[in-house]
C-alpha positions as CSV (number, residue, x, y, z in Angstrom):
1,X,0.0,0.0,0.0
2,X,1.0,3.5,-0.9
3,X,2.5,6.1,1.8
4,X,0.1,8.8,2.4
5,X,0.7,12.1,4.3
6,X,-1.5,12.8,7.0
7,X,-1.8,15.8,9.8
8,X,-3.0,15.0,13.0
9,X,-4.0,18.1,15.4
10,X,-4.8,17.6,18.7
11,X,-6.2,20.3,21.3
12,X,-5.8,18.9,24.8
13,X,-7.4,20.6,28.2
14,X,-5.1,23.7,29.2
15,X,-4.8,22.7,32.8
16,X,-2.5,19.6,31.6
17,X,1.2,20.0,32.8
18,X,3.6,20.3,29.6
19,X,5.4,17.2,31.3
20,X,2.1,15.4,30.4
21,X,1.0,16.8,26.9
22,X,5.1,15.5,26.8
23,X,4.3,12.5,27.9
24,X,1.5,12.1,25.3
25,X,3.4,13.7,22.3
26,X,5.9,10.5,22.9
27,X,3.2,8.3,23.2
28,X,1.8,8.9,20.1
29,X,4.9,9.0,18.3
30,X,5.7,5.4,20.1
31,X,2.2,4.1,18.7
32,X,2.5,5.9,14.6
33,X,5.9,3.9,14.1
34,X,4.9,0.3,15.8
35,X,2.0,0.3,13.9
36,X,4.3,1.1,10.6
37,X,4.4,4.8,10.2
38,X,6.8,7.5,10.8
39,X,6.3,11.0,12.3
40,X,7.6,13.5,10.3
41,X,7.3,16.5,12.3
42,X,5.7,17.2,15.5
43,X,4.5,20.6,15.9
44,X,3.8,21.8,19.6
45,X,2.0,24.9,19.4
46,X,1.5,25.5,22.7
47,X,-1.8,27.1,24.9
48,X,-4.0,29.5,22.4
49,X,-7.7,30.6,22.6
50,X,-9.8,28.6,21.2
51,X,-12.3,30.2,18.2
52,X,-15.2,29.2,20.5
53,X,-16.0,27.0,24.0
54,X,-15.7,23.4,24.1
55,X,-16.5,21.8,27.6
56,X,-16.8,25.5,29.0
57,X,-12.7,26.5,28.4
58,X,-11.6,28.8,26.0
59,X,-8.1,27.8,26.0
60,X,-6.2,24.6,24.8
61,X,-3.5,23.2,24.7
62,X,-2.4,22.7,20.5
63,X,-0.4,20.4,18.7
64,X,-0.1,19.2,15.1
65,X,1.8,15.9,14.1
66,X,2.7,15.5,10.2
67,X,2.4,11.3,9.9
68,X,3.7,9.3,6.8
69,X,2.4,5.4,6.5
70,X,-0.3,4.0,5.2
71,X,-3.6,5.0,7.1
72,X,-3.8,1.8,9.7
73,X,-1.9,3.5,12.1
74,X,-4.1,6.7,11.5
75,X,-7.3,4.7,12.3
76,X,-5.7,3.3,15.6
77,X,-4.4,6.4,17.0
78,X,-7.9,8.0,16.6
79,X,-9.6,5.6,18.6
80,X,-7.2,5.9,21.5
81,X,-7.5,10.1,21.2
82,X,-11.3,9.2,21.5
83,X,-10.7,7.4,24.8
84,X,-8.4,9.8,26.1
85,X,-9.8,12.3,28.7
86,X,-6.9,15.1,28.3
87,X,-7.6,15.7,24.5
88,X,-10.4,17.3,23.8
89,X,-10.6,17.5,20.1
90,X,-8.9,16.0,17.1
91,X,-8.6,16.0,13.2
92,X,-7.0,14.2,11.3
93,X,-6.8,15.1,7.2
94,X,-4.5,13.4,4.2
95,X,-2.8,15.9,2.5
96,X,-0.4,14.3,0.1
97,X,-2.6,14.7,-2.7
98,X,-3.5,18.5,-2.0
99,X,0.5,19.0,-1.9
100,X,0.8,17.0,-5.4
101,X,-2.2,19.2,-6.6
102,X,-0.5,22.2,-5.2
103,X,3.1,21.7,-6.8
104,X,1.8,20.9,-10.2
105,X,-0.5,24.5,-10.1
106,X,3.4,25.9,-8.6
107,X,5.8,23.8,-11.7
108,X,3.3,25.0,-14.2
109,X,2.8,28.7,-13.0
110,X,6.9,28.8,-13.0
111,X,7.0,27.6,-16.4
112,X,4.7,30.1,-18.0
113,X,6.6,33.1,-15.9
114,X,9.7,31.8,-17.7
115,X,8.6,31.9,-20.9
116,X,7.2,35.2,-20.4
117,X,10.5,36.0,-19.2
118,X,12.4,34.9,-22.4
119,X,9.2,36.5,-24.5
120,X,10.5,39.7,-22.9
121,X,14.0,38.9,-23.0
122,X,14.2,38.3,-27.1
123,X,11.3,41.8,-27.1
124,X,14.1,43.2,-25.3
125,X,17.1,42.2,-27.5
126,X,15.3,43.2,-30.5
127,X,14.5,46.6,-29.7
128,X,18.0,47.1,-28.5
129,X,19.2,46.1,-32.2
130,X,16.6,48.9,-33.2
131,X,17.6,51.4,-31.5
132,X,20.9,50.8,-32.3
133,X,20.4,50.6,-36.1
């Protein structure tokens, strides 16, 4: 089966010590690679205001893992956030094929500024012969 990218962002309760969110980060970086994935980048963001109550707190506790594998270990780690009482929400979204979508729209758009480029470039050079004739 085909490696797929996946984000996976937490928001756990913002009374939990940082030794604990810690604690968890490692945990779920323990579980991704037994299961056959790999964590590519863990992104602790820290406590932030939430955009609107959940469980009457306004603040949480944010952080955003980048996983590579194949989408088992995805499925496993959701059901243990859902059991976990110190993470409040989760999402989890695949975005390798946004990225491929996203550098195609990039390669092409840098190709068609380069041939403008040398459009303007040979525009250029032949007005320079003109003026100089």
């Amino acid at each position: 089966m085909a490696n797929r990218v996946y984000e996976v962002m937490f928001i756990a309760d913002p009374e939990t010590s940082d030794e604990t969110i810690g604690k968890l980060n490692e945990a779920i970086g323990k579980l991704v690679e037994t299961e056959g994935g790999s964590v590519v980048r863990v992104d602790d963001m820290g406590r932030r205001k939430m955009a609107y109550p959940i469980n009457k707190k306004k603040e949480g506790y944010y952080v955003l893992f980048e996983i590579e594998g194949s989408g088992q270990e995805i499925a496993e780690l959701e059901r243990r956030m859902r059991v976990n009482e110190t993470i409040i929400r989760f999402m989890t979204v695949r975005v390798d094929e946004d990225r491929k979508a996203a550098d195609k729209k990039r390669l092409k758009r840098e190709n068609k500024s380069k041939k403008r480029a040398s459009f303007r470039n040979t525009e250029d050079a032949a007005q320079e012969t003109a003026d100089a004739q």
